[in-house]
N, C-alpha and C positions, 0 to 999 in steps of 0.2 A: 504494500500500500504506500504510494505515493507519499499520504499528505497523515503529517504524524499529530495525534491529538493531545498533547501536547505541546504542539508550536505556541508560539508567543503571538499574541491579539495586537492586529495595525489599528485597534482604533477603529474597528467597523464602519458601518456608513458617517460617521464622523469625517471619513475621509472624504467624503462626497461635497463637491460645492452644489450643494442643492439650488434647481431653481425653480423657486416653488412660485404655485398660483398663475404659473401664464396661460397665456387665452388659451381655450381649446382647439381643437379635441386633442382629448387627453389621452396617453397611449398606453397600450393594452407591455407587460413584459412577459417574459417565457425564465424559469430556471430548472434545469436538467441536473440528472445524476445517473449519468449510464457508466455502463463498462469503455466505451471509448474517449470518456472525458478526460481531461487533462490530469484530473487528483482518483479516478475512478467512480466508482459509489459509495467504499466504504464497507463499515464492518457489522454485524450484529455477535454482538457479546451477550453469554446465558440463552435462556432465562437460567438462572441460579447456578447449580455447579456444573453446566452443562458446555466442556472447555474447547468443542467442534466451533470455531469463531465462524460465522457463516460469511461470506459476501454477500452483500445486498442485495436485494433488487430495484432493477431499476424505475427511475421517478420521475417523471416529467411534470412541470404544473406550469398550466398556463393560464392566459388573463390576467394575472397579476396586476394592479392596478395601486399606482402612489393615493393614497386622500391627505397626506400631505407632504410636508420636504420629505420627510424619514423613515414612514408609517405607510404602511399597505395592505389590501388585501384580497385574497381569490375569493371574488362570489362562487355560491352554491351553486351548481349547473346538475340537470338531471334530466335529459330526453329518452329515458327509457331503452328503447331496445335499437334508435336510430343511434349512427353516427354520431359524434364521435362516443366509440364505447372504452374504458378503461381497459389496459392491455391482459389485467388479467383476470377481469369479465368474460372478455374472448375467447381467452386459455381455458377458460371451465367448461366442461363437460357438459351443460346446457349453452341452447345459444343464449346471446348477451344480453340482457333485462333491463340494464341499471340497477341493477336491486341483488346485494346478498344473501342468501338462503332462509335468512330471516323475516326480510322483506325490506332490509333497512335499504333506504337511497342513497345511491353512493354519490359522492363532489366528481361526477366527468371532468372536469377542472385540472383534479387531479390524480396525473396518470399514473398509477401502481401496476408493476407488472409482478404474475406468482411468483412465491418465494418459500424454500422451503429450509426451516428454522429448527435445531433442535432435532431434524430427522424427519420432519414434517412437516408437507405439501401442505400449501392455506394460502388464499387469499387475501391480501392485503386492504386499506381501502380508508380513503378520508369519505364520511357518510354523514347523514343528516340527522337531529335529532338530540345533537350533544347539546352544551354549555356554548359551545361557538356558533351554534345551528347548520352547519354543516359547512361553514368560510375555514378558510388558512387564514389566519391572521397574524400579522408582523409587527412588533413596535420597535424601535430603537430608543436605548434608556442613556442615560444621560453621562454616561461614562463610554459611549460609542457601541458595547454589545447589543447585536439583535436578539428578542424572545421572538420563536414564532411559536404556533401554537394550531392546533386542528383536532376536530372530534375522530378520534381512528379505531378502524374494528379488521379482526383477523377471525377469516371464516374458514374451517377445517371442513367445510365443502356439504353439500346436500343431502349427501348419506347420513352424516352427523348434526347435521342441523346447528351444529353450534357456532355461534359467534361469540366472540369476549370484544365486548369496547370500553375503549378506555379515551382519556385524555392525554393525546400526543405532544407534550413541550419540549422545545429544543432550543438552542443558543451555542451563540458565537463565543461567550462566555465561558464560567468556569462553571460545570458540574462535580457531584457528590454520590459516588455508587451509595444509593439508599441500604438501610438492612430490611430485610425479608417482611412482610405482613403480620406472620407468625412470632418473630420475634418483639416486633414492634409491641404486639398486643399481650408480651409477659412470658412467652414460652420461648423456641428453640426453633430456626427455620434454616433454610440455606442461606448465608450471608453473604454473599457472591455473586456478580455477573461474569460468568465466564473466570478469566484467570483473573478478573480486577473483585478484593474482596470491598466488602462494603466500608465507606468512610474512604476510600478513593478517589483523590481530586486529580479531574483532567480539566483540558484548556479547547475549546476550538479557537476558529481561525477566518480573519477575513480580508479579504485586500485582492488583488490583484496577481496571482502567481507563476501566471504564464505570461504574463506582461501583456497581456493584446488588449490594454483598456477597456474591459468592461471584469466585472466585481466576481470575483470563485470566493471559494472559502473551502470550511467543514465544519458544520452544527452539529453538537453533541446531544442527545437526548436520555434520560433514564430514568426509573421508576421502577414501577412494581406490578406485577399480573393480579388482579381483581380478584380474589378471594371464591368467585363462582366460576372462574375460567375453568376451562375442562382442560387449558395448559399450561400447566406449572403455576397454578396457582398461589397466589403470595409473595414469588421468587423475582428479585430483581434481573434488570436486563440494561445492555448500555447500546446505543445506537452511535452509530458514527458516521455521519453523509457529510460526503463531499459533493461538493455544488460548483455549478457554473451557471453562467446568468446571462442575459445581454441588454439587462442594466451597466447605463456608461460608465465609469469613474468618474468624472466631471459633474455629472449634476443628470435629473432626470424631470420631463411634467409632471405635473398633479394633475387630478381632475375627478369628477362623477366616480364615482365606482360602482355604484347601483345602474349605472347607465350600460354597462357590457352586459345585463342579464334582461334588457328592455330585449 
């Protein structure tokens, strides 16, 4: 892996001369994380002692939209079983719904493609119905790190019926491998994501790293599997996506963001 999560932070969009507020129309941005990208995709660590560190799956989100200098966000998009379908909606053994096994509405917005985690094939998937209503949402805080954040669910496919969702938070900042559900609440759990045990602080990353003026990085994410998950429930896990963008470095529009879902 390219892009090591512990690199030292440029000051996030800090670095950007924003130029916020000019007339419209306001434009729409694209951020990817495939296997061909400059930093890769990236790792998945855990859930809990489980030390197979996976590569990702790949990520595409589009629409992106500044609402102001700093701050952005994907509207919820969900046309059912048209075009565009998420890449790994397609990959499922039924044709493509919009909708995981549950019925939950997935963000077309944002493209997840299968991934299999821990030994097992699942569906990935920013959906509707969280805390966020089914938006990516972005803020940059006042020391330069980005929070992004999105309602995300992982579906072990139609036979099984089951979905685990949870609340997907990530940054360019520092994380903390959490301790386990179980231990939290007084007893004994797996205290581990992968080879990083809990109370582990890592760093992501953001700036410009391939030098072609527009913004890469690696957002760190981690937490803990929901207590009703049918996988690995309680057990922490650490995410590691590396990203590329084609937001400029120099500065970007604002505008409507409700206006890409008219």
């Amino acid at each position: 892996m390219r892009a090591s999560p512990s690199a030292r932070g440029l000051g996030a969009l800090a670095l950007i001369v924003a130029v916020a507020f000019i007339a419209p129309p306001a434009r729409a941005y694209t951020l990817w994380s495939t296997p061909t990208s400059f930093l890769g995709t990236g790792e998945f660590h855990g859930p809990g002692a489980n030390l197979d560190n996976e590569r990702l799956f790949a990520m595409v989100i589009r629409n992106m939209m500044f609402k102001s200098a700093i701050d952005f966000v994907t509207p919820f998009s969900n046309n059912g079983s048209r075009e565009p379908n998420i890449c790994a909606d397609v990959s499922a053994t039924a044709p493509p719904d919009g909708k995981l096994s549950d019925g939950s509405l997935i963000n077309e917005n944002v493209n997840t493609c299968p991934a299999i985690i821990a030994g097992v094939k699942l569906v990935p998937a920013a959906v509707a119905g969280g805390r966020y209503q089914g938006e990516h949402v972005s803020v940059t805080l006042q020391n330069g790190d980005i929070v992004t954040a999105m309602d995300f669910a992982i579906d072990l496919g139609a036979d099984e019926r089951s979905v685990t969702r949870f609340p997907l938070i990530g940054t360019t900042g520092e994380v903390t491998i959490p301790q386990s559900l179980q231990t939290q609440m007084g007893g004994k759990g797996v205290d581990q994501a992968g080879k990083y045990k809990s109370g582990t602080r890592l760093r992501g990353r953001i700036g410009d790293f391939n030098h072609d003026g527009w913004i890469d990085g690696t957002i760190l994410a981690t937490g803990v599997l929901p207590l009703d998950s049918k996988f690995h429930p309680g057990q922490p896990y650490l995410i590691i996506r590396s990203f590329e963008t084609d937001i400029p470095l120099q500065g970007q529009l604002t505008g409507n963001v409700k206006g890409l879902s008219d």
